[in-house]
N, C-alpha and C positions, 0 to 999 in steps of 0.2 A: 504494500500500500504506500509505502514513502514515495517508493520510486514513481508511483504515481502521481502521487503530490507531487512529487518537488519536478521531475518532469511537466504536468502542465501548469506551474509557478515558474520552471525556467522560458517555457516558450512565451509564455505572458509577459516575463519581464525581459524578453530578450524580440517582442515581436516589435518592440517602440524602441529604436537606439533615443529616441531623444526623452524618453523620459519613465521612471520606474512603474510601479503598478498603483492604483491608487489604496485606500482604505479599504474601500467598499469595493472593488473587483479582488483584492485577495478574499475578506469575508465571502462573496460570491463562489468565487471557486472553493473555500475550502465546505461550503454550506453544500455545494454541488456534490460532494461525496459522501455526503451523509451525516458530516458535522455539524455540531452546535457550539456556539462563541460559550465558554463558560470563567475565561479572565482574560482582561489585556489590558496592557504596561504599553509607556513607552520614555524613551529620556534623550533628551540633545548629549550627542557626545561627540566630541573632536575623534580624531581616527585614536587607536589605542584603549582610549575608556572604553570602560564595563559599567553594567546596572546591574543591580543584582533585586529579583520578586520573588514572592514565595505563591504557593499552591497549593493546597490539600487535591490529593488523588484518591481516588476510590478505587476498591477491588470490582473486579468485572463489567470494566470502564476501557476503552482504549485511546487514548489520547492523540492529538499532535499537534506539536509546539512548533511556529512559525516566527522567526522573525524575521525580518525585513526592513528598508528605505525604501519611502518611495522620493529620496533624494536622487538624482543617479548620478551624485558625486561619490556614493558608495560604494564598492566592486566588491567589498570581501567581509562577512557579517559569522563570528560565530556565536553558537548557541552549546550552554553544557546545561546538565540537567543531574544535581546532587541529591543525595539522601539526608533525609533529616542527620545520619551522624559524618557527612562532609564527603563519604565516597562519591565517585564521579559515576551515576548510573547510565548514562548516553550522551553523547555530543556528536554534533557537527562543524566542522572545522575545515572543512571543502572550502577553496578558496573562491564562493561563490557572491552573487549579493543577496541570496536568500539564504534561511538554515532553517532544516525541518528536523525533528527529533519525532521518533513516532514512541511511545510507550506505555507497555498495560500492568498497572501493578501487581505484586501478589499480593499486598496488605493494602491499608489505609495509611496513607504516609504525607507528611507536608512537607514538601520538596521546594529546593534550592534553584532557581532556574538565575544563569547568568548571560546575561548575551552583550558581544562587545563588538563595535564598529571596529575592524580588525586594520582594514584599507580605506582610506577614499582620496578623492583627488585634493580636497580643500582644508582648508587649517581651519576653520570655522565649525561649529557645532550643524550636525546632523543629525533630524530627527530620526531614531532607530526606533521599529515597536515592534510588540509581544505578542503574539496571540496564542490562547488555549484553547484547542476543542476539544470537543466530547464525541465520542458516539459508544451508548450502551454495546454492547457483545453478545453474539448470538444466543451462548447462556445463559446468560444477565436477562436476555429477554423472555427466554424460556422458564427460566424459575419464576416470573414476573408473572407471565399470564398462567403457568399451575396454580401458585397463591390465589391468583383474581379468581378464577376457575372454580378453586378452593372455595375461597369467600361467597364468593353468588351460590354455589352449591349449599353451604352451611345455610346460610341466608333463606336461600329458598326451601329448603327440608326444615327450616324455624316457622316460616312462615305457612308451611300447608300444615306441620305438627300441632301451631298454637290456633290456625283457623280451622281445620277438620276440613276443609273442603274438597271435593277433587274436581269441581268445578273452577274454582281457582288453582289447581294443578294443573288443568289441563291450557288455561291462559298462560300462564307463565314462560316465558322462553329462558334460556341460560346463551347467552351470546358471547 
């Protein structure tokens, strides 16, 4: 899946030589995969500087973290991605002007995300920004709708139990 992202992020940001991708066309393509925006950062930094945001991640969640300019004085942007006790869990360090990190945790963890304007052509501050998506996982989703499943079924065996009816049994749908 990165190589997806970050392939239709490099042909977007590489179809305009004269200018990056905007806010709302990356939010676009990453919503176009199935993603939902769930944080985003961003910080003016001269080439060199780092920002550093935090995240809580969830289990049976899969992520991916985006940064980017839509400066196009910037060529080369990385992004790392820490453990609450400072290990380095994924980076991108491609000498790109975008970084995609894709990651699905095994726990609940609030993570370190750093991302630093590595390259650019100007000594002036560029704005750099963050993006986090979401998208539930196929299991996540499956355990999701047994529970619902669950619940409308208890629900519904309460409800003909406490009314006696089978006339309202038989109206009833479980959807």
């Amino acid at each position: 899946m990165k190589k997806l992202i970050l392939f239709a992020v490099s042909v977007l940001f590489f179809s305009s030589l004269s200018a990056q991708m905007s806010r709302a066309e990356v939010i676009e393509l990453i919503e176009s995969e199935g993603y939902k925006i769930s944080h985003e950062d961003y910080a003016f930094l001269e080439e060199g500087e780092y920002e550093i945001t935090y995240k809580t991640f969830h289990t049976g969640t899969d992520y991916a973290i985006i940064a980017y300019s839509e400066d196009s004085e910037v060529f080369d942007i990385h992004l790392k991605l820490y453990s609450p006790n400072g290990t380095l869990l994924k980076s991108d360090t491609a000498p790109d002007p975008e970084a995609v990190i894709e990651y699905s945790p095994n726990s609940e963890k609030e993570c370190k995300i750093v991302y630093k304007n590595y390259a650019s052509h100007s000594y002036g501050d560029n704005i750099i920004r963050v993006l986090v998506a979401y998208k539930i996982t196929t299991n996540q989703l499956n355990f999701l709708d047994i529970n619902r499943f669950s619940i409308k079924q208890t629900l519904f065996s309460h409800f003909c139990f406490y009314n006696g009816s089978s006339f309202l049994y038989k109206r009833l749908k479980i959807s």
